[in-house]
C-alpha positions as a printed Julia matrix, in Angstrom:
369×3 Matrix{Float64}:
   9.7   -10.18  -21.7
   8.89   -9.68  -24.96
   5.96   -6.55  -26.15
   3.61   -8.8   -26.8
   3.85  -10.83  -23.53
   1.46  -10.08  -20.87
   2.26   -9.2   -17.39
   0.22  -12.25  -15.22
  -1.22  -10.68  -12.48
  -2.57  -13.29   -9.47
  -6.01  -11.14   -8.23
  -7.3   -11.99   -4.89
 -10.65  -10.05   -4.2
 -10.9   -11.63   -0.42
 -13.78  -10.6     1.66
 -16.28   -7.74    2.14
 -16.27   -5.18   -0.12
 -12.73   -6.48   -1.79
 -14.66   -8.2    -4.63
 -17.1    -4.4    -5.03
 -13.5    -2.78   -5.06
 -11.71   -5.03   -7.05
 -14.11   -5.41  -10.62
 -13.57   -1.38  -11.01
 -10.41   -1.69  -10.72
  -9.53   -4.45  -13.17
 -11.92   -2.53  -15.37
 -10.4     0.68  -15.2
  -6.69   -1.43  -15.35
  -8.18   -3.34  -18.41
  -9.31    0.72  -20.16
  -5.82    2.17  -19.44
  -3.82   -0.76  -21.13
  -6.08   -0.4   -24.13
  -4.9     2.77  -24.43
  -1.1     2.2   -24.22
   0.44    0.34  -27.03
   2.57   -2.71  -25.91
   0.59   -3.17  -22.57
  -0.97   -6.84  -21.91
  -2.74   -7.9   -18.63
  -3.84  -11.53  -17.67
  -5.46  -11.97  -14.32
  -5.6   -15.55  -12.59
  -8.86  -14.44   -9.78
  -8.72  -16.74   -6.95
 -10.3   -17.05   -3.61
  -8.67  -16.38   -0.48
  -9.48  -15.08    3.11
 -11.72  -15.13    5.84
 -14.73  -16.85    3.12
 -12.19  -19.3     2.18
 -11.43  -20.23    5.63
 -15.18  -20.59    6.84
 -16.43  -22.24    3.66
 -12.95  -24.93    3.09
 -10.93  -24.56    6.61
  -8.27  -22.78    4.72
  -7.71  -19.23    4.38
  -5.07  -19.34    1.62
  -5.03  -23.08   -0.67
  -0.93  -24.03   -1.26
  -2.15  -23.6    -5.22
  -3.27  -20.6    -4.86
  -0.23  -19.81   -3.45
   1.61  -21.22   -5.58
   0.26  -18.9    -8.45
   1.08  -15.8    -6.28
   4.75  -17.13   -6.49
   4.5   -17.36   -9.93
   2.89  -13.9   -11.12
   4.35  -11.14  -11.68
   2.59   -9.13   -9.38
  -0.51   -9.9    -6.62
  -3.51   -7.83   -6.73
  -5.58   -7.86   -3.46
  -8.98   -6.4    -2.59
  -9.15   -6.61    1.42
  -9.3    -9.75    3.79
 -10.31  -11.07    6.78
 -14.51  -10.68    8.46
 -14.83   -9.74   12.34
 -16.78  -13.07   12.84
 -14.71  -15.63   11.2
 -11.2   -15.99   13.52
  -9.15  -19.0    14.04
  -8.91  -21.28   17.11
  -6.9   -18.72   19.05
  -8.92  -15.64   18.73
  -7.11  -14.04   16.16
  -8.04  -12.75   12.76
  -7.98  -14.47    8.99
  -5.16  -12.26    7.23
  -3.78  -14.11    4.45
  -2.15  -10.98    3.55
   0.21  -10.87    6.38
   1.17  -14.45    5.39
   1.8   -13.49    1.95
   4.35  -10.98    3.52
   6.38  -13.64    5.34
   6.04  -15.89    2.99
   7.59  -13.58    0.19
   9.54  -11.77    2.29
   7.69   -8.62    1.04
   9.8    -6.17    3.97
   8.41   -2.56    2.29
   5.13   -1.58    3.37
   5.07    1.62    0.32
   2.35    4.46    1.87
   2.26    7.0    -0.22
   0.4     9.97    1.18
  -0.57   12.92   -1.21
  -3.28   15.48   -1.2
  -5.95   14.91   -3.69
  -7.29   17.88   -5.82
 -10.43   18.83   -5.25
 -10.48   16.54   -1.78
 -11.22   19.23    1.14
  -8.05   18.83    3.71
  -8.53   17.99    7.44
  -6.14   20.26    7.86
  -6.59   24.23    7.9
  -3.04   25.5     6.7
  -3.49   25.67    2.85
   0.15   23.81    2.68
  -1.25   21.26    3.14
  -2.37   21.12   -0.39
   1.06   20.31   -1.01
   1.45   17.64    0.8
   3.41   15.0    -0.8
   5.38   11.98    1.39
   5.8     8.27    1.64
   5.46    5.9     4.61
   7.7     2.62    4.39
   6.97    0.6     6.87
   9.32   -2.75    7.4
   6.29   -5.42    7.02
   7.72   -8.73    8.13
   9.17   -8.53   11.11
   8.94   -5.88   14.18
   5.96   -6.19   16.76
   4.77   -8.11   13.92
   7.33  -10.94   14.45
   5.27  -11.77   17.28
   2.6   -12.84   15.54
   0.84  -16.17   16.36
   4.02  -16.66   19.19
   2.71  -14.49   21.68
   2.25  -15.8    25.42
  -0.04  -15.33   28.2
   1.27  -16.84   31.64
  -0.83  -17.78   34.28
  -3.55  -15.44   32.8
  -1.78  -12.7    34.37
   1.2   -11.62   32.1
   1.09  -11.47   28.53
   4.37  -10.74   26.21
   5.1   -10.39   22.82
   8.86   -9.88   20.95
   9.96   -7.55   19.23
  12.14   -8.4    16.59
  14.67   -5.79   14.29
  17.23   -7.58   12.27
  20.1    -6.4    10.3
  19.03   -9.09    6.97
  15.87   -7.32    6.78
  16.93   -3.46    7.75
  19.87   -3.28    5.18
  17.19   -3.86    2.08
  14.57   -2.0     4.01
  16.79    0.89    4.06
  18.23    0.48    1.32
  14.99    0.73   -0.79
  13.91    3.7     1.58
  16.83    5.43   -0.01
  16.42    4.44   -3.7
  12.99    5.73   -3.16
  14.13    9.1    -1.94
  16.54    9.72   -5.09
  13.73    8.92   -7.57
  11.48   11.06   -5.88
  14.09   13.84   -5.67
  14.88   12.87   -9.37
  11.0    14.46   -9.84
  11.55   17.43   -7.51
  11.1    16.04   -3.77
  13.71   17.33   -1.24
  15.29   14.1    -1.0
  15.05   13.35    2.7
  14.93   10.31    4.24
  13.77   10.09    7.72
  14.22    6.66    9.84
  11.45    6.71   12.51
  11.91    5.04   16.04
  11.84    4.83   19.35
  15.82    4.61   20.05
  15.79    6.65   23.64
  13.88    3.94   24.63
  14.38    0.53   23.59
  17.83   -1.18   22.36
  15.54   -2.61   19.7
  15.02    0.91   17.95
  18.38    2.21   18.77
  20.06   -1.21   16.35
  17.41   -0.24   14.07
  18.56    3.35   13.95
  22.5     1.98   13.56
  21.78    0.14   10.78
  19.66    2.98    8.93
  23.36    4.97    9.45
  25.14    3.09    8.15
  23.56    2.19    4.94
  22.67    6.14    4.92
  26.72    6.35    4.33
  26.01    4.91    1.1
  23.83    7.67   -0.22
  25.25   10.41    0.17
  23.14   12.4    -2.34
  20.46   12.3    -0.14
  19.99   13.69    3.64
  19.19   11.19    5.97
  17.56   12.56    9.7
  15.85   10.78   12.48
  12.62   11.63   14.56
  10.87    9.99   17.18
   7.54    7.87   16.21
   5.3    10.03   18.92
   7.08   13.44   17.42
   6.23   12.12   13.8
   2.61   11.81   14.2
   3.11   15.37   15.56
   4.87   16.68   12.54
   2.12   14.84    9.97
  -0.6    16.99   11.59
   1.21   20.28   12.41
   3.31   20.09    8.99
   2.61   17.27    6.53
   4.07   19.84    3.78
   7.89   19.27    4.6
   7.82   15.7     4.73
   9.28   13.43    2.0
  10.21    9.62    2.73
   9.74    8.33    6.42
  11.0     4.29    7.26
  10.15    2.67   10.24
   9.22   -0.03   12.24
   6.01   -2.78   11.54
   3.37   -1.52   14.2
   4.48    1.87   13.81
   4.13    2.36   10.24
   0.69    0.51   10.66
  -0.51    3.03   12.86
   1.14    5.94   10.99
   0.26    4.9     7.81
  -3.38    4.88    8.76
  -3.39    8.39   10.29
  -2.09    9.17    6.52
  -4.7     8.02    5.1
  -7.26    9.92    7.15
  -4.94   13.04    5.78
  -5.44   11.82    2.33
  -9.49   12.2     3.11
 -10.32    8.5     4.33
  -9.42    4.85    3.42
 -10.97    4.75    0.39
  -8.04    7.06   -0.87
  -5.36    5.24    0.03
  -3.29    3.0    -1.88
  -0.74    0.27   -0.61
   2.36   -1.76   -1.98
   4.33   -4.27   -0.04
   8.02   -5.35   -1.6
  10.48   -7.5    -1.6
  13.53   -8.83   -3.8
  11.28  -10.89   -6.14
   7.7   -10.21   -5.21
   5.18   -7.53   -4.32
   1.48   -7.14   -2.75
  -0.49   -4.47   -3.93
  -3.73   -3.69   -2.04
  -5.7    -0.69   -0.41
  -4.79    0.23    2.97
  -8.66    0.19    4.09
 -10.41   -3.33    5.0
 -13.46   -5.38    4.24
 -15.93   -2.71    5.64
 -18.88   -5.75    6.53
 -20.81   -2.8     7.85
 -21.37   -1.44    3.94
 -20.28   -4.77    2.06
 -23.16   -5.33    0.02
 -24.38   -1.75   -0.45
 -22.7    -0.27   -3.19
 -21.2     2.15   -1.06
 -17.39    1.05   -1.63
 -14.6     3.78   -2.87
 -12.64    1.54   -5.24
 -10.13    4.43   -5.26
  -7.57    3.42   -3.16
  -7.36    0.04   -5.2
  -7.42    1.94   -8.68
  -3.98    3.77   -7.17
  -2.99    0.63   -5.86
  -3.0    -0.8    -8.99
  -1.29    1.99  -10.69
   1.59    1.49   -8.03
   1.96   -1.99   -9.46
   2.12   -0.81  -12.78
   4.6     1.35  -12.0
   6.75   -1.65   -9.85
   6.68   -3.43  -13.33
   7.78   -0.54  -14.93
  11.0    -0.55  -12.88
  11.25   -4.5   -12.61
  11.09   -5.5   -16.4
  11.99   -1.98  -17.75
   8.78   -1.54  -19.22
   7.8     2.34  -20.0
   4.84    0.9   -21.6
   4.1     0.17  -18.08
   4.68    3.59  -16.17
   2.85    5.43  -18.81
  -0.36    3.05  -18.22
   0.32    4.05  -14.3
   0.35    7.84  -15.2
  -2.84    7.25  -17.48
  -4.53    5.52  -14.12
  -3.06    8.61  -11.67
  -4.12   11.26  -13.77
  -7.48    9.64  -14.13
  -8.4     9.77  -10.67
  -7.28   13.12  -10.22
  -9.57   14.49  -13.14
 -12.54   12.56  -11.9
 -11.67   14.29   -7.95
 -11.56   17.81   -9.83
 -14.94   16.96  -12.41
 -17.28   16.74   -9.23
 -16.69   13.5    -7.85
 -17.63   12.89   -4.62
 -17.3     9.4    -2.53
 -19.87    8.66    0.89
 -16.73    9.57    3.02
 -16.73   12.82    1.48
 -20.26   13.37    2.31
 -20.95   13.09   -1.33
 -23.6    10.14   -3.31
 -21.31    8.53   -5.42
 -21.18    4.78   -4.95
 -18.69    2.38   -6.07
 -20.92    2.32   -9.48
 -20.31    6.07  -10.23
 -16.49    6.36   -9.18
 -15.89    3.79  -11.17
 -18.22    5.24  -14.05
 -16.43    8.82  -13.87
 -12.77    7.15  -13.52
 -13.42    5.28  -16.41
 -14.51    7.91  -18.66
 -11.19    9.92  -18.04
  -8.64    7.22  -18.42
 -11.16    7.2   -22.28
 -10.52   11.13  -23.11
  -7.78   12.07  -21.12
  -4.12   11.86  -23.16
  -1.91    9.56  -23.37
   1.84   10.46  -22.24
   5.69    9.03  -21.41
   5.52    6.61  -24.12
């Protein structure tokens, strides 16, 4: 890649309040590059999700998948509506189908306290607070997905699934994460989260996350159990660093992050593989505000600024990371100037977050180029 080539970006708004979300955040994406020399960004916006599916009987077109696979990095808003399902009962998620399909096993969580965000939390360490959820996002519970059974309308089952092919990168990247983190001050722990006094499933999971934690040996590597870790993220958020576990867990774990973080609307998403990577908020469509201006793009602005920072490492493109820092610094000056999101029990709308976002990634100053 050459400086003046542009990183193509494949931006799927979805449903809800994905599209309200998403035109910030290209916006604010679009104001950061400008401001960082070298920096190009060319967006291919295409329809998928739950609209797609009730309007043209598919949820995700094979072109526009075929675009995903050919971008450097996917942008989603949020997907899927409570009253559009398929045959069987289940939801429209074209974003779990973009995970098998690209073999995107890192579900990236990060979960950090915001300035100027009041904590749920009354120990004042937990200003501090400063970790990473991976969650494995391809196989698990998830495995299950669209397979499970009911028998005789009295018994239903569903698989799980742990795999060495998918926990040796999982872990793998759970580790690399930990040493850049502790590169920048972290304490360089990785935990692997399970359920391995339980089920044979967790305990093969837990082997494998041993053995590849013999190959960093820079970094400590401990184990807790799932029920214990929500536990710890509520008693002491504050010593926690990188955490790697299963699908459903890190769904549900991830989530209770978020409400740490101050709501949904805070917090960002990435899912990774070898080639490709998903970057979305962790929040949904929100029908019940879609519509009302009422949307925190915030957790999509961050989620974007994780992707810049993905292309930063991919291509070896500082050009890149510094537009991320622009974007993360941004946010935090807008939190500490007065802004205030509904969830906060503030009046700014998806209008105004966007407006005061805006105006810092235009003053604030440029660094790391």
């Amino acid at each position: 890649m050459t400086a003046n080539t542009s990183f193509r970006i494949a931006v799927l708004p979805g449903d809800g309040i994905g599209h309200e979300v998403m035109a910030p955040c290209l916006a604010v994406l679009d104001a950061a590059a400008r401001r960082v020399e070298g920096i190009g960004l060319h967006y291919e916006v295409m329809e998928a999700g739950a609209g797609a599916y009730r309007d043209t009987g598919v949820a995700m077109s094979a072109s526009v998948l075929r675009t995903c696979a050919d971008a450097d990095a996917i942008l989603l808003g949020a997907m899927g509506l409570p009253g559009v399902r398929y045959p069987d009962g289940t939801e429209i998620a074209p974003q779990i189908d973009l995970r098998m399909e690209f073999g995107l096993y890192a579900g990236v969580r990060p979960v950090r306290a915001l300035p100027n965000v009041p904590s749920r939390l009354a120990d004042p360490r937990a200003q501090t607070m400063d970790f990473v959820v991976i969650r494995e996002s391809t196989e698990g519970l998830f495995a299950s997905r669209g397979k499970g059974e009911v028998i005789d309308d009295q018994e239903a089952r569903d698989t799980m699934v742990i795999t060495r092919a998918v926990c040796e990168p999982l872990f793998d990247f759970a580790f690399a994460l930990g040493r850049s983190r502790k590169a920048k001050g972290a304490p360089g722990v990785v935990t692997c989260v399970d359920k391995a006094n339980v089920f044979k499933s967790f305990a093969f999971f837990r082997k494998i996350f041993d053995e590849r934690a013999t190959l960093a040996p820079d970094l400590r590597a401990e184990h807790a159990y799932v029920d214990a870790t929500a536990l710890f993220m509520v008693q002491r958020p504050w010593t926690l660093d990188v955490l790697v576990t299963e699908n459903m867990f890190g769904d549900i774990l991830s989530d209770l992050g978020a409400g740490l973080m101050g709501g949904m609307g805070f917090a960002p998403s990435a899912d990774v593989g070898a080639k490709h990577a998903v970057f979305q908020p962790c929040h949904g469509t929100a029908p019940d505000i879609a519509g009302l201006g009422r949307a925190n793009p915030t957790a999509m602005i961050l989620s974007s600024a994780m992707m810049l920072d993905w292309l930063a490492d991919r291509h070896q493109r500082p050009e890149a990371a510094a537009t991320a820092s622009l974007i993360h610094r941004a946010v935090d000056q807008a939190l500490i100037g007065g802004m205030r999101p509904y969830e906060l029990g503030g009046s700014d709308g998806t209008a105004e977050i966007a407006r005061r976002i805006l105006h810092a990634v235009e003053t604030i100053a440029v660094t790391g180029v």
